[in-house]
DSSP file (Angstrom, degrees, kcal/mol; ACC not computed):
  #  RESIDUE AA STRUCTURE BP1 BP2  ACC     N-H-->O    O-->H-N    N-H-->O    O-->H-N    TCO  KAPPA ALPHA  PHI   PSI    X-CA   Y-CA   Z-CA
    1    1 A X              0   0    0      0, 0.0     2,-0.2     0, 0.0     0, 0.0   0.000 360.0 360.0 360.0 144.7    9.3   16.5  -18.0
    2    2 A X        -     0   0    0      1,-0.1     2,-0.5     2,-0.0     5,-0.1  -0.473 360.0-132.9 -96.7 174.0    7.8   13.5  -16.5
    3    3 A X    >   -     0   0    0      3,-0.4     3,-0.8    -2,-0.2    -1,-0.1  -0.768  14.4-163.5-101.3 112.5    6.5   10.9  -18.3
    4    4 A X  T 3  S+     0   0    0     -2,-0.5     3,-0.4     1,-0.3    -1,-0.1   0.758  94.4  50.9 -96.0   7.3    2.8   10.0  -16.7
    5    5 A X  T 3  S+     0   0    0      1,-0.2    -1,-0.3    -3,-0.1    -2,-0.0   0.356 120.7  41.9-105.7   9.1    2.7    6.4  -18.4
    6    6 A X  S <  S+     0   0    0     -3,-0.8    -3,-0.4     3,-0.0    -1,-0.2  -0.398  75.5 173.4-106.7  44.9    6.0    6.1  -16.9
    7    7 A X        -     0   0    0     -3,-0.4     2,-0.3    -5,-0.1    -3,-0.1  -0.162  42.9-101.2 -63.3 164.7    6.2    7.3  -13.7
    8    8 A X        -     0   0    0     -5,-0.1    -1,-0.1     0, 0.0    -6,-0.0  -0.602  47.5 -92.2 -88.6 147.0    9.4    6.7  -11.9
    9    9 A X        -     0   0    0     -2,-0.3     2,-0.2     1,-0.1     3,-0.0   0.062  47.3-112.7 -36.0 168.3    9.5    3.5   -9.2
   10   10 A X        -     0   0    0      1,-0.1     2,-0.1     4,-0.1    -1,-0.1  -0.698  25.4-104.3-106.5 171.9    8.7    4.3   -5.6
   11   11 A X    >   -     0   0    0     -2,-0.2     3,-3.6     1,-0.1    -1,-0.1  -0.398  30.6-109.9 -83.2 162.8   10.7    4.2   -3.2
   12   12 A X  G >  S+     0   0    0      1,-0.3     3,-0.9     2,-0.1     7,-0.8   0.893 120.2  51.8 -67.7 -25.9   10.5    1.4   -0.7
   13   13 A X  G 3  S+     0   0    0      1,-0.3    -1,-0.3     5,-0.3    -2,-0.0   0.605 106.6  59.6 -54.9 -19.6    9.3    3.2    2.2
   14   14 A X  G <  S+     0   0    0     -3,-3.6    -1,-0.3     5,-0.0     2,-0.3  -0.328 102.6  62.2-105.2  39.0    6.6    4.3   -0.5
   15   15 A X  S <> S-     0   0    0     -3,-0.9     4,-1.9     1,-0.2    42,-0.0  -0.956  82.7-123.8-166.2 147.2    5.4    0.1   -1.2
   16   16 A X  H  > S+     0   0    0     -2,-0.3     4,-2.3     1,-0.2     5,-0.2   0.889 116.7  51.9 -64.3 -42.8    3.7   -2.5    1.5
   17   17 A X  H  > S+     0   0    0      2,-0.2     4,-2.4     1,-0.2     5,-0.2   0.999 108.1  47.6 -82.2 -45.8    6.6   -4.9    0.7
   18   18 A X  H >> S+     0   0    0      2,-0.2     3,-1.3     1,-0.2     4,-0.7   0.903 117.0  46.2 -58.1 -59.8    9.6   -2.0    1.4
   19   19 A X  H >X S+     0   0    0     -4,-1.9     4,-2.8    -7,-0.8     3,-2.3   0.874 115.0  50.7 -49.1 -68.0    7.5   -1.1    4.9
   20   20 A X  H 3X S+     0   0    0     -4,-2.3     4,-0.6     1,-0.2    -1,-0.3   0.805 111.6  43.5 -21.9 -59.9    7.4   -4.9    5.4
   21   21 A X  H <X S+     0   0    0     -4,-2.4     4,-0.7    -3,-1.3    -2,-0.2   0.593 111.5  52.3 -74.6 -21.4   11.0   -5.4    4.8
   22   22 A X  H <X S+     0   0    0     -3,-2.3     4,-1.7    -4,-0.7     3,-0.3   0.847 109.6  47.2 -96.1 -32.6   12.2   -2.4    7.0
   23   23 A X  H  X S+     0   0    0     -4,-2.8     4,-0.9     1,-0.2    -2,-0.2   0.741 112.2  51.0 -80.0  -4.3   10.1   -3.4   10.5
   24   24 A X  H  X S+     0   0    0     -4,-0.6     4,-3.2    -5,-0.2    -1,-0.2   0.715 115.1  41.8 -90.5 -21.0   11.4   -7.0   10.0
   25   25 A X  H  X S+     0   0    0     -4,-0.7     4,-2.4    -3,-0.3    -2,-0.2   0.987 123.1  45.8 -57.4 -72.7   15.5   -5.1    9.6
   26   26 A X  H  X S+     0   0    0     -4,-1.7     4,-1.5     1,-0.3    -1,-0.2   0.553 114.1  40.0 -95.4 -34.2   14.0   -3.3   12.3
   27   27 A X  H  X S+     0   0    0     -4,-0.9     4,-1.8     2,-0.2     3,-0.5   0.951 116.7  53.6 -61.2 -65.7   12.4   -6.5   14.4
   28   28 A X  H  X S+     0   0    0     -4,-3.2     4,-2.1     1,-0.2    -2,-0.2   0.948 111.2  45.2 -46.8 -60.6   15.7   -8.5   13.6
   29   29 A X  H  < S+     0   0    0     -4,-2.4     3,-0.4     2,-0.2    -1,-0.2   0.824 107.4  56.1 -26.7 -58.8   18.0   -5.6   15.1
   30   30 A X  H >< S+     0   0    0     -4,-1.5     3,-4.1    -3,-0.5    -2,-0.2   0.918 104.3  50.3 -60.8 -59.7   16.1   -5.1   18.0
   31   31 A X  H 3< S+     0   0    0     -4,-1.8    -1,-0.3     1,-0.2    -2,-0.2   0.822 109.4  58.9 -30.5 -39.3   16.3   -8.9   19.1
   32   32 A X  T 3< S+     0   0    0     -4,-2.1     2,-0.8    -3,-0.4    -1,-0.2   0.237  86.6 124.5 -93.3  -2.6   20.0   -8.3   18.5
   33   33 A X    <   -     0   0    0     -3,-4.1     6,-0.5     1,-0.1     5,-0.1  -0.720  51.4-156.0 -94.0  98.3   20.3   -5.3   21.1
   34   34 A X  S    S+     0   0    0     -2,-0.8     2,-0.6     4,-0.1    -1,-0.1   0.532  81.7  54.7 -34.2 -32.1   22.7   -4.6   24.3
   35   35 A X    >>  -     0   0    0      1,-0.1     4,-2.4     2,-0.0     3,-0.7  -0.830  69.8-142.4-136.1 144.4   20.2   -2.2   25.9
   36   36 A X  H 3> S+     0   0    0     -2,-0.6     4,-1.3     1,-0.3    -1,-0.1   0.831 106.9  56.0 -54.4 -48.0   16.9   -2.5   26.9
   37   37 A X  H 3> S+     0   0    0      2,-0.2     4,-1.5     3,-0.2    -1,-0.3   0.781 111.6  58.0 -64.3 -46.4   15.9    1.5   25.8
   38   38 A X  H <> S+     0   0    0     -3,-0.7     4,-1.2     1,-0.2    -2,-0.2   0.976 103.0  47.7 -43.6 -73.7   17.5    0.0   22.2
   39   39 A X  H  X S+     0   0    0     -4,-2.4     4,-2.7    -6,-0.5    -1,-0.2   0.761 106.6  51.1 -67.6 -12.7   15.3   -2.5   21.8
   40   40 A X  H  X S+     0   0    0     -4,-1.3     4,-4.1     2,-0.2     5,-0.4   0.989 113.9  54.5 -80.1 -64.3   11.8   -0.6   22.6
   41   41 A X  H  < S+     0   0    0     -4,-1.5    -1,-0.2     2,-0.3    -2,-0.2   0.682 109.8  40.4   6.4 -74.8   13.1    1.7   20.0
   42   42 A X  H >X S+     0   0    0     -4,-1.2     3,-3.0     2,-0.2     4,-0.6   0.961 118.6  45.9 -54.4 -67.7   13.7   -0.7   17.5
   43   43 A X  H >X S+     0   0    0     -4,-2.7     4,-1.5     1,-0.3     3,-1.2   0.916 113.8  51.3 -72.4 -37.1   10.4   -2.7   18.2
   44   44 A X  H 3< S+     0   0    0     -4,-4.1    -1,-0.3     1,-0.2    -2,-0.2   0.800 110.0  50.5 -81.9   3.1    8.5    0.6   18.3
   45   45 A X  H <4 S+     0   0    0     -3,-3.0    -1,-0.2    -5,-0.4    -2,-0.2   0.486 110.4  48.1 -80.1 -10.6   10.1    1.4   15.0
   46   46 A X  H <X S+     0   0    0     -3,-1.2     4,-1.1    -4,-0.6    -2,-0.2   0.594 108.4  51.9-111.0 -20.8    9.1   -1.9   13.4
   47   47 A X  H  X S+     0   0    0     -4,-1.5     4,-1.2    -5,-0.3    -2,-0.2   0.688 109.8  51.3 -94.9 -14.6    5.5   -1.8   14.6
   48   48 A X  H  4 S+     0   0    0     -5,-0.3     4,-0.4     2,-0.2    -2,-0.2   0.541 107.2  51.2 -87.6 -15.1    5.2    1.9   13.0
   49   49 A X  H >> S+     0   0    0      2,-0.2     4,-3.2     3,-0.1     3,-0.6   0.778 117.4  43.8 -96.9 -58.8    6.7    0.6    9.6
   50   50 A X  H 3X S+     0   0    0     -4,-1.1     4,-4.0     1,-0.2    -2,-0.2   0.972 109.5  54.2 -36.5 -50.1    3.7   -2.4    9.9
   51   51 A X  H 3X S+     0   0    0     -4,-1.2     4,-2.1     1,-0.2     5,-0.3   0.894 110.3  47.2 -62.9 -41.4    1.3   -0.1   10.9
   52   52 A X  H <> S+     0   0    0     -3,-0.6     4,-0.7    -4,-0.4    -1,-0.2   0.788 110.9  48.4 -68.1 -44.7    2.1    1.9    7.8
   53   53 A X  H  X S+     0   0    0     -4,-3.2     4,-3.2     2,-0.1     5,-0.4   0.956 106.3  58.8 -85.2 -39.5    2.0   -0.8    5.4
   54   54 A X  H  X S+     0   0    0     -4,-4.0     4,-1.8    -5,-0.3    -2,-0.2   0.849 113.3  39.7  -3.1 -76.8   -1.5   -2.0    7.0
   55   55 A X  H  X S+     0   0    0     -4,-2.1     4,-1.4     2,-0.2    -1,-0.2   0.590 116.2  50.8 -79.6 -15.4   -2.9    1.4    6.1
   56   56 A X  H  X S+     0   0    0     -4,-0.7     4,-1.3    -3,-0.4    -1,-0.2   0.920 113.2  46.0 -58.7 -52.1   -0.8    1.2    2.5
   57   57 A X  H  X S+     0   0    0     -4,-3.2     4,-2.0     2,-0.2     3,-0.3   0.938 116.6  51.2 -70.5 -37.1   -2.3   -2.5    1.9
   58   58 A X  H  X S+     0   0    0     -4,-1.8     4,-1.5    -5,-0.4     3,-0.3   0.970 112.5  41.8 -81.3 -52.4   -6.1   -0.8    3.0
   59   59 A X  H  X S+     0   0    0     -4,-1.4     4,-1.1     2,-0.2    -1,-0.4   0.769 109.4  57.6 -82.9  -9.3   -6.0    1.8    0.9
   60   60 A X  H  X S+     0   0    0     -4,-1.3     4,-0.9    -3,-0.3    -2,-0.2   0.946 117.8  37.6 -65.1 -50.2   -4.6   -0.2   -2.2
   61   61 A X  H  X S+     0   0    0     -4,-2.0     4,-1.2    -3,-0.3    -2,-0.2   0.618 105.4  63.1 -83.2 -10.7   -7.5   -2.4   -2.0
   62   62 A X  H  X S+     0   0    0     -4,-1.5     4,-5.3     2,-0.2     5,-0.2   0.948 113.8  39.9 -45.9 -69.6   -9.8    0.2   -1.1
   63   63 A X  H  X S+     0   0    0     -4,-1.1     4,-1.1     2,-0.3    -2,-0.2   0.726 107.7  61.1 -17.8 -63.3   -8.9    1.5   -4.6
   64   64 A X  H  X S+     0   0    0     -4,-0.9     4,-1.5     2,-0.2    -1,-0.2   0.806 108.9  41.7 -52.6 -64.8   -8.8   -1.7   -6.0
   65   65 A X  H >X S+     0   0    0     -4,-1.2     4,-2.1     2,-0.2     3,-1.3   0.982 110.7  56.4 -43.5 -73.4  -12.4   -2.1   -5.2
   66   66 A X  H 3X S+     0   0    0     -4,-5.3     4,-1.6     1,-0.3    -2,-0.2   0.857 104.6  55.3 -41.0 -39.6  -13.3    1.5   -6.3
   67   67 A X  H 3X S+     0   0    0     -4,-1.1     4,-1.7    -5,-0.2    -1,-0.3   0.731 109.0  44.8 -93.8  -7.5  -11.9    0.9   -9.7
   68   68 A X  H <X S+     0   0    0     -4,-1.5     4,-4.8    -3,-1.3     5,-0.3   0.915 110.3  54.6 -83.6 -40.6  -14.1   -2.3  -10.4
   69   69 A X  H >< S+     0   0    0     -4,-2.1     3,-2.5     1,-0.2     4,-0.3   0.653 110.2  51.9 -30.7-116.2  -17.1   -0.6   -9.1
   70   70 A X  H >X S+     0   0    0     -4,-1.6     4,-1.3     1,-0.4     3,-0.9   0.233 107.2  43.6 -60.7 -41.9  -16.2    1.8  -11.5
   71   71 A X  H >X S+     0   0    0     -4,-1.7     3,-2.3     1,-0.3     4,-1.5   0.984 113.0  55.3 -50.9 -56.2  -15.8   -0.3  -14.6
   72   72 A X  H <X S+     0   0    0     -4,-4.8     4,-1.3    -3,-2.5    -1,-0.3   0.737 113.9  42.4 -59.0  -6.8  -19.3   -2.4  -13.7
   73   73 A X  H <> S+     0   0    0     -3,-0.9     4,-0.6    -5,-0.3    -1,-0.3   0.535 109.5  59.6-110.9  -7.4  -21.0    0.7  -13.6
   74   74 A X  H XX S+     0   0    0     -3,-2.3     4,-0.9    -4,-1.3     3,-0.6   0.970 110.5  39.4 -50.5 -77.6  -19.1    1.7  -16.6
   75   75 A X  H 3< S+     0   0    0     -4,-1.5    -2,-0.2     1,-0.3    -3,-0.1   0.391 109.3  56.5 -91.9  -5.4  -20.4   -1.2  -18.6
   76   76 A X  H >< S+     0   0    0     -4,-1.3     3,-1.1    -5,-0.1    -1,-0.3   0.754 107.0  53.7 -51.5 -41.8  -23.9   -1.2  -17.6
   77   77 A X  H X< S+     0   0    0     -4,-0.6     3,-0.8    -3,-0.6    -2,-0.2   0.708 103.3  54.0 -14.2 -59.9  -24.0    2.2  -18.6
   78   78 A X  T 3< S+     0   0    0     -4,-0.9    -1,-0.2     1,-0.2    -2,-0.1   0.747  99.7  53.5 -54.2 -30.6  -22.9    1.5  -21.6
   79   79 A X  T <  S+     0   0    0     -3,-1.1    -1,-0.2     1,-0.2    -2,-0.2   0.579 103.7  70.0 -88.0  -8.6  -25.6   -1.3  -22.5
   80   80 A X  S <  S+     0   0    0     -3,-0.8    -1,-0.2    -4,-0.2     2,-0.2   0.194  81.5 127.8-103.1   5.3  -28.6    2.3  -21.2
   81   81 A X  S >  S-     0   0    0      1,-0.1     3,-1.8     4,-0.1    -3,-0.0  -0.561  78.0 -79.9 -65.4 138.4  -27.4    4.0  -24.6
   82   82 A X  T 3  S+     0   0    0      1,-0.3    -1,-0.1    -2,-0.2     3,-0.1   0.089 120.4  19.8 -41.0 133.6  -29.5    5.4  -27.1
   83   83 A X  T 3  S+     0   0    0      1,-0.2     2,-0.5    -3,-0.1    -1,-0.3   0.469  92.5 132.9  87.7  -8.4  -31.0    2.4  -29.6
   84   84 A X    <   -     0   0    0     -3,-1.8    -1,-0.2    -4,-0.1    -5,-0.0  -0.682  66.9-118.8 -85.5 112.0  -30.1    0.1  -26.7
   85   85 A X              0   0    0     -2,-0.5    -4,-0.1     1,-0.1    -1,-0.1  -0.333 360.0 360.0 -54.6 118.8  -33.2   -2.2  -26.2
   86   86 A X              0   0    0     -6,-0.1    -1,-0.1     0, 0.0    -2,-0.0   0.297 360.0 360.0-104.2 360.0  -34.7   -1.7  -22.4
């Protein structure tokens, strides 16, 4: 059964840094390639692993955001309680 205060790591392909790390393998390779159809490959594989952590990093801070909104409107909330002085 899984643990939900322990979930298990992700994988890198699942984290901005892994996506990072694979379109710069992906970047490096490409420089590194005999045939022309090789390197557009590569390079359009490395700009699809960016593009992916881009929309990883946006929705992380999208999030990020959401969950502090949520706390200040949490703890104003809090202060609108019965007996709470207006």
């Amino acid at each position: 059964m899984a643990d939900p205060l322990h979930p298990p790591p992700k994988e890198a392909r699942d984290t901005v840094a892994g996506c990072r790390e694979r379109a710069a393998q992906d970047r490096l390779q490409a420089a590194g390639t005999d045939t022309e159809n090789g390197r557009r490959v590569l390079e359009r594989s490395a700009a699809s692993w960016e593009a992916r952590a881009d929309e990883m990093q946006r929705l992380e801070s999208g999030s990020a955001g959401q969950r502090i909104a949520d706390r200040n409107l949490w703890a104003s909330e809090e202060g609108d309680g019965p007996g709470s002085p207006e």
